[in-house]
N, CA, C and O of each residue as an XYZ file, in Angstrom:
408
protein
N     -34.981    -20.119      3.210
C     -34.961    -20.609      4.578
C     -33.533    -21.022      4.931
O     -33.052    -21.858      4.167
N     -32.816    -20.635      5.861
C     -31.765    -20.926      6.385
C     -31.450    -22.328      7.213
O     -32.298    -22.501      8.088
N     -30.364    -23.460      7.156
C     -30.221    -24.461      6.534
C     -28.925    -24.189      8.491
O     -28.652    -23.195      9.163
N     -28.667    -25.241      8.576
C     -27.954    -25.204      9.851
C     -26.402    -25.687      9.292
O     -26.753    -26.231      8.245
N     -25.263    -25.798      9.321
C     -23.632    -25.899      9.345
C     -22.758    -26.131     10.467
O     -22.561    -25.440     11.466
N     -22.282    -27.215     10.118
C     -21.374    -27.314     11.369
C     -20.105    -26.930     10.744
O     -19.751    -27.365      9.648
N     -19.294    -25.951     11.591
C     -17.785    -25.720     11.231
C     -17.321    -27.110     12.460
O     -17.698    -27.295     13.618
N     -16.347    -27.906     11.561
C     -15.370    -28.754     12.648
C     -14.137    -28.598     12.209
O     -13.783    -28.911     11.072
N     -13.474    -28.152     12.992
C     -12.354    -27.867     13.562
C     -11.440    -28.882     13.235
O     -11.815    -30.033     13.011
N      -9.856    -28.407     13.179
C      -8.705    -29.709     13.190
C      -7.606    -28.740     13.203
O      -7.431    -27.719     12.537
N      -7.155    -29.101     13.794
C      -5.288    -28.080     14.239
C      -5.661    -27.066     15.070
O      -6.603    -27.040     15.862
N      -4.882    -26.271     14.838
C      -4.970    -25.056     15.416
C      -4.420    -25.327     16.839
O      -4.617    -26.332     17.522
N      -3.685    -24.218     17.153
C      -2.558    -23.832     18.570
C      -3.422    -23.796     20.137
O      -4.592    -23.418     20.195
N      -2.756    -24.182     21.178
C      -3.372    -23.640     22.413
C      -2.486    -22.612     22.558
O      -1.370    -22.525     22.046
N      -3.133    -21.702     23.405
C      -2.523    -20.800     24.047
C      -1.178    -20.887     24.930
O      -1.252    -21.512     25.988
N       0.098    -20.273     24.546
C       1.876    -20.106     24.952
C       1.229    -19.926     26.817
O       1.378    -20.580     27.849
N       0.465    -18.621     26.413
C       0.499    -18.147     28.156
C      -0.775    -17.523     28.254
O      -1.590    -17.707     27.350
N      -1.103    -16.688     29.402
C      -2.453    -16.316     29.660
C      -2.717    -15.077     28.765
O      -3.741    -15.051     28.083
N      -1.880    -14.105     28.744
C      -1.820    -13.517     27.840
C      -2.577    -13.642     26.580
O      -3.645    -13.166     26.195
N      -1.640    -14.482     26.019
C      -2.178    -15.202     24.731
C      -3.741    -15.718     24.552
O      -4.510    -15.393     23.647
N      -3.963    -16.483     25.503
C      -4.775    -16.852     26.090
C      -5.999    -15.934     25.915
O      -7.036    -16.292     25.358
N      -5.765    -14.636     26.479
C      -6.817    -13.781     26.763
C      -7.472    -13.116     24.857
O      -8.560    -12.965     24.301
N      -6.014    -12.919     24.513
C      -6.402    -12.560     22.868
C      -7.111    -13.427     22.158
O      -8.228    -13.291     21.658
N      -6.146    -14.619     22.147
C      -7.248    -15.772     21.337
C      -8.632    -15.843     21.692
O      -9.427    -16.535     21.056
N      -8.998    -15.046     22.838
C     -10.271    -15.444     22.892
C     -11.044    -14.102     22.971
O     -12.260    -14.285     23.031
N     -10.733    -13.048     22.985
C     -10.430    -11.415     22.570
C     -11.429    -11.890     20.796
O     -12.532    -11.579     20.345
N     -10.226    -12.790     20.274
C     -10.640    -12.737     18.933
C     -11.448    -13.657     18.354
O     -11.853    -13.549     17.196
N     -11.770    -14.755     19.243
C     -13.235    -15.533     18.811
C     -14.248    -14.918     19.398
O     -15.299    -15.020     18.766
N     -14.308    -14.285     20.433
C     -15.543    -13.543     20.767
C     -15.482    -11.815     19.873
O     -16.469    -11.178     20.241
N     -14.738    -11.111     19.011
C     -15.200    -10.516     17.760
C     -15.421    -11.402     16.976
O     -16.649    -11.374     16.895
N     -15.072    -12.186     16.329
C     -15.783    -13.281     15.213
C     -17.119    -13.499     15.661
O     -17.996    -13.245     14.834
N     -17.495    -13.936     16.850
C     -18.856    -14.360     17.318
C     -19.639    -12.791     16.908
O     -20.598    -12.482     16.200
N     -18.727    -12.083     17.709
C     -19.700    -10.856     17.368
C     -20.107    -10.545     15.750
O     -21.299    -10.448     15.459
N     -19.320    -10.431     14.970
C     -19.625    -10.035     13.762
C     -20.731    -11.321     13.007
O     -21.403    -10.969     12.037
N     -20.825    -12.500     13.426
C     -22.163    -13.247     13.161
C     -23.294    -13.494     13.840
O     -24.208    -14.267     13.553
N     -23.138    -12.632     14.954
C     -24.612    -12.454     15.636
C     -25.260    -13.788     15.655
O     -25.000    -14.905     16.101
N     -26.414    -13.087     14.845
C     -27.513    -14.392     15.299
C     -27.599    -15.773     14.764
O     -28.295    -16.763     14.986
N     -26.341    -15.362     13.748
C     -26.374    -16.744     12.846
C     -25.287    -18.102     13.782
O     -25.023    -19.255     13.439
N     -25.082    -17.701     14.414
C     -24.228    -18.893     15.613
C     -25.648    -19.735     16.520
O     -26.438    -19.149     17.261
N     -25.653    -20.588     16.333
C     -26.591    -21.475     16.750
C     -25.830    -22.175     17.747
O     -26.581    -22.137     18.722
N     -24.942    -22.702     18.041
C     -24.239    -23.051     19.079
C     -22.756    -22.554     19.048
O     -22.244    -22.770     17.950
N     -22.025    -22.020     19.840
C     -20.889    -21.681     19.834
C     -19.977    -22.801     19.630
O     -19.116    -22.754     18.752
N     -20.167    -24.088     20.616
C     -19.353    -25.075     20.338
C     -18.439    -25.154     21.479
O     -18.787    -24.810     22.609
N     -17.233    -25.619     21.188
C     -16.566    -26.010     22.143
C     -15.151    -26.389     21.936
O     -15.056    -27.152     20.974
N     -14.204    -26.167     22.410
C     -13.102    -27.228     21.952
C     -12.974    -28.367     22.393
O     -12.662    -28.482     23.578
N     -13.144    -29.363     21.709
C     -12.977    -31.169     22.191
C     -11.324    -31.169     22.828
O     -10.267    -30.758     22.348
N     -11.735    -31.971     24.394
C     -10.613    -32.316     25.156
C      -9.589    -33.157     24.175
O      -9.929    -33.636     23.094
N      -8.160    -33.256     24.802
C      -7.672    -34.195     24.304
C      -7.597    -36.237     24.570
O      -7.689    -36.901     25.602
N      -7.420    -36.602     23.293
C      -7.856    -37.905     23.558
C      -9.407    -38.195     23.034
O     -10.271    -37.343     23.243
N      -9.690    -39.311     22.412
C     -10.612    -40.022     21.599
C     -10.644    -41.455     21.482
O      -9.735    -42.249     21.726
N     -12.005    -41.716     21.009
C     -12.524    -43.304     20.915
C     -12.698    -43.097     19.506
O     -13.116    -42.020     19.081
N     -12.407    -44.050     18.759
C     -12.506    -44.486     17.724
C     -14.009    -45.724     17.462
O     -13.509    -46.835     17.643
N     -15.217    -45.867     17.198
C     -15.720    -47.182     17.408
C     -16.290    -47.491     15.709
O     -16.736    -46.613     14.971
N     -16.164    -48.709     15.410
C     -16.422    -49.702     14.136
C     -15.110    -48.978     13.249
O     -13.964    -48.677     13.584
N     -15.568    -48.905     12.470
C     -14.367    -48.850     11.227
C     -14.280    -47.446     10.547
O     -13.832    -47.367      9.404
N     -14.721    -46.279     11.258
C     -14.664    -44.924     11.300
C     -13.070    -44.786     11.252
O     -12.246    -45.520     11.798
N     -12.874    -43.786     10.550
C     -11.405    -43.671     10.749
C     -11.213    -42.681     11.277
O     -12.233    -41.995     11.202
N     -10.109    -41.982     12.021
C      -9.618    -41.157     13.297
C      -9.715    -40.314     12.616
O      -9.461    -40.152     11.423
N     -10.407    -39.249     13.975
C     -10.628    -37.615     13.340
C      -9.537    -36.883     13.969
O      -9.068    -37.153     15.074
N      -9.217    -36.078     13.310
C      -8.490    -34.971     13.739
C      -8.946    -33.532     14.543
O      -8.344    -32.596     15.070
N     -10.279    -33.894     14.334
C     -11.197    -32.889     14.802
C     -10.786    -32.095     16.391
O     -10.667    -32.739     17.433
N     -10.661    -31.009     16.318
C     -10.205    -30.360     17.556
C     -11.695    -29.769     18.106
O     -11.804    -29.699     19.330
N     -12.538    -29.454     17.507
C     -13.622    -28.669     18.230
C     -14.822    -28.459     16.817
O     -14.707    -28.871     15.663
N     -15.859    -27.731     17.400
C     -17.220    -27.103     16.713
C     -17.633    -26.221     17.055
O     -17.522    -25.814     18.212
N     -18.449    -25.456     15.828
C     -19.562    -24.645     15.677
C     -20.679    -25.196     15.132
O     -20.669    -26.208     14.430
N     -21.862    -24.420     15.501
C     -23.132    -24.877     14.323
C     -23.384    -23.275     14.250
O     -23.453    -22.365     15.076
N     -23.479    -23.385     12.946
C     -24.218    -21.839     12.179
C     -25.425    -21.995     11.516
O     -25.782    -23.166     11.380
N     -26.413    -20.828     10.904
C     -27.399    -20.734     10.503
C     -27.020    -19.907      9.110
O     -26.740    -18.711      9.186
N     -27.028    -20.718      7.626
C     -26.814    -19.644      6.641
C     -27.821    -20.358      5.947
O     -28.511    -21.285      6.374
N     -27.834    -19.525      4.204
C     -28.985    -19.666      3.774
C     -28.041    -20.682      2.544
O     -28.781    -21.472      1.958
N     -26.746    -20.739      2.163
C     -26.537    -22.032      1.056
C     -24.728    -22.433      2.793
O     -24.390    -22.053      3.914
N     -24.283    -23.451      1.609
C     -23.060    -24.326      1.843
C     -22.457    -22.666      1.348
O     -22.085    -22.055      2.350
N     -22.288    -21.819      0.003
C     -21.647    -21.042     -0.279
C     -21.240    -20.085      1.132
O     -20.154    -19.834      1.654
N     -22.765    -19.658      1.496
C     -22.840    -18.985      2.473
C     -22.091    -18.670      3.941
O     -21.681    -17.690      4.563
N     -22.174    -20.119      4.097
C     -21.858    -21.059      5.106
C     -20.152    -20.539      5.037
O     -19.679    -19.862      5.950
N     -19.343    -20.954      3.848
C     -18.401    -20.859      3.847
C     -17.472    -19.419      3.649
O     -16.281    -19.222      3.891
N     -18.486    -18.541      3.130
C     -18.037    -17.461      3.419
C     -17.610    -16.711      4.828
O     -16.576    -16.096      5.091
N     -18.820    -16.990      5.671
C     -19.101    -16.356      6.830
C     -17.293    -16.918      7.608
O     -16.712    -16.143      8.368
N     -16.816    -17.986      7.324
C     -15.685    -18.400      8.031
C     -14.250    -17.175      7.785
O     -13.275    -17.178      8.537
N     -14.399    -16.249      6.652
C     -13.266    -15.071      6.096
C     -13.320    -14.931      7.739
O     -14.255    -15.219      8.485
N     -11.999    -14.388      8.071
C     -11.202    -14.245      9.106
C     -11.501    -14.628     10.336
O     -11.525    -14.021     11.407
N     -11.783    -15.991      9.956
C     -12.339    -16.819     11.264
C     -10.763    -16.943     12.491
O      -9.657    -17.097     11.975
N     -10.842    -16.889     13.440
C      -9.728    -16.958     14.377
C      -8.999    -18.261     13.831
O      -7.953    -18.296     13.183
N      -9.887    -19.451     14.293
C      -8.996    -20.596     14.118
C      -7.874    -20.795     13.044
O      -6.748    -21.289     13.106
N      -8.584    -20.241     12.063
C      -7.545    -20.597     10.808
C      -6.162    -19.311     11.144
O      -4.996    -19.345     10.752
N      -6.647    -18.587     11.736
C      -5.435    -17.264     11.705
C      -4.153    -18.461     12.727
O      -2.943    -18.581     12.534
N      -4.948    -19.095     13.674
C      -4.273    -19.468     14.637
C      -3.757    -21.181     14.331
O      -3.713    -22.053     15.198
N      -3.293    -21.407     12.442
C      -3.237    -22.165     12.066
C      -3.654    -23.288     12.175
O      -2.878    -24.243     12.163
N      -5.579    -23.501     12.366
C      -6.082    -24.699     12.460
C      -6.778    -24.723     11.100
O      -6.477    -23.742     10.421
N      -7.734    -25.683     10.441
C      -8.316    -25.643      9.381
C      -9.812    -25.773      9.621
O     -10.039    -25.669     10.827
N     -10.845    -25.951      8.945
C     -11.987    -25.928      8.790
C     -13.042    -26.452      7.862
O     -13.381    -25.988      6.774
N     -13.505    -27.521      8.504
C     -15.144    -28.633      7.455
C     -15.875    -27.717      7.624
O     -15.824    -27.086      8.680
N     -16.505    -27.485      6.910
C     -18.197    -27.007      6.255
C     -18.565    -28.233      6.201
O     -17.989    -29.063      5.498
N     -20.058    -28.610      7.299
C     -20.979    -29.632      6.843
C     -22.326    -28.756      7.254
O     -22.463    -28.063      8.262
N     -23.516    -29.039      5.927
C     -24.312    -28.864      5.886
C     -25.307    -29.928      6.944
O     -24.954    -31.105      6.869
N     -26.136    -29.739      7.619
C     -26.887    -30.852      8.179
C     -27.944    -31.198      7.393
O     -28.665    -30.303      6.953
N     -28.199    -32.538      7.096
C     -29.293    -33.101      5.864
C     -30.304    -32.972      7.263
O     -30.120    -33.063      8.477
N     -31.660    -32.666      6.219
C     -32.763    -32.631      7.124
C     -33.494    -34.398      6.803
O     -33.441    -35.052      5.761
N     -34.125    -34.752      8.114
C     -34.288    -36.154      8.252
C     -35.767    -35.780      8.195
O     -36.335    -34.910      8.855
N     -36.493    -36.935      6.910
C     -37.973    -36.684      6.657
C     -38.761    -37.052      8.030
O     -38.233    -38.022      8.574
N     -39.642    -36.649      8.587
C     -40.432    -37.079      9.560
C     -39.558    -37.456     11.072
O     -39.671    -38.274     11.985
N     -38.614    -36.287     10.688
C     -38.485    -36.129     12.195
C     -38.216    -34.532     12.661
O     -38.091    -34.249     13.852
């Protein structure tokens, strides 16, 4: 049974010009394509600027995915020539724990 993943995001470039612009996103929508059905939410890139609240310490987090694989291995494979990282950002693998009785 396939297990849900969030890719979160940290670095990675904005777009110089529109141009650019148009590729970078040329090349997350082939990435999307080549995982089909296993993208459960595309995600988003988080605006700039953040709240910090209790004693969490500051994320670096630029944006998300949620995927559908069947291990963490899995999970982390599917990221091979993921855009972001080409476009020097990095990438968490989190598995989502399933919550009993809900």
């Amino acid at each position: 049974m396939a297990s849900k993943f969030l890719y979160l995001y940290s670095g990675g470039g904005r777009p110089a010009s529109e141009a650019e612009g148009k590729a970078m996103m040329g090349a997350w929508m082939a990435y999307y394509g080549k995982l089909g059905k296993a993208i459960v939410d595309g995600g988003a890139p988080f605006a700039p600027g953040s709240k910090t609240i209790g004693k969490a310490s500051a994320s670096h987090a630029s944006g998300y995915t949620i995927v559908e694989a069947n291990s963490l291995a899995d999970a982390v494979a599917m990221t091979d020539g993921h855009p972001h990282v080409a476009h020097g950002g990095g990438i968490e693998v989190f598995e989502f724990a399933s919550m009993p009785g809900m």
